[in-house]
C-alpha positions in Angstrom: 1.0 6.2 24.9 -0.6 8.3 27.8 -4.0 7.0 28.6 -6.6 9.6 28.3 -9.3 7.8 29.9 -11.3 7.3 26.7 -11.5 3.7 24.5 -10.1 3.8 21.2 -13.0 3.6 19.3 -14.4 7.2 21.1 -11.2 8.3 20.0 -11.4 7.6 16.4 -15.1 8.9 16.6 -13.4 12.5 17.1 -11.1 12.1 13.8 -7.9 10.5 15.4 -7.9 8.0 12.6 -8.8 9.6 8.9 -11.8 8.2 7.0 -11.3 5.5 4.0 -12.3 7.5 0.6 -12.7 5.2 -2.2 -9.8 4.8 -4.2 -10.0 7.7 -7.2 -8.7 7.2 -10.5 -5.0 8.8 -10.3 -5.1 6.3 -7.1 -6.2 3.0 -9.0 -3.7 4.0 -12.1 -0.6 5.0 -9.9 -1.0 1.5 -7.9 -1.6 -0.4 -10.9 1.7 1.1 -12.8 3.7 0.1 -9.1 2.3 -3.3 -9.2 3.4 -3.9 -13.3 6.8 -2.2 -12.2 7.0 -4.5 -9.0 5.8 -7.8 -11.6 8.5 -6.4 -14.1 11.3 -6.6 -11.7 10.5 -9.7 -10.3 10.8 -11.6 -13.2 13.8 -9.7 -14.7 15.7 -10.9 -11.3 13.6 -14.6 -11.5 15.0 -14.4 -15.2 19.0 -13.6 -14.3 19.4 -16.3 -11.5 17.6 -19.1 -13.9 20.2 -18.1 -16.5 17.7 -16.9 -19.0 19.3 -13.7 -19.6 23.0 -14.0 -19.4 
């Protein structure tokens, strides 16, 4: 990356790097569905190589 002659933290003062917002609702719902899908999957594969589900 070119070196502008300015640290990094002047350049995130002028909007290089986007502000954290809190989370919103949709936000907190869509992760939460991701992480039961993610959980879901996990043991559905866990289950098939222990030879629960044949």
């Amino acid at each position: 990356m070119a070196d502008l002659g300015i640290s990094h933290t002047h350049a995130n003062h002028y909007g290089s790097v986007p502000a954290k917002k809190p989370a919103s609702t949709r936000q907190k719902l869509h992760f939460a569905l991701n992480a039961a899908l993610f959980a879901a999957a996990f043991a559905f594969v866990t289950a098939l190589v222990c030879g629960v589900i044949s």
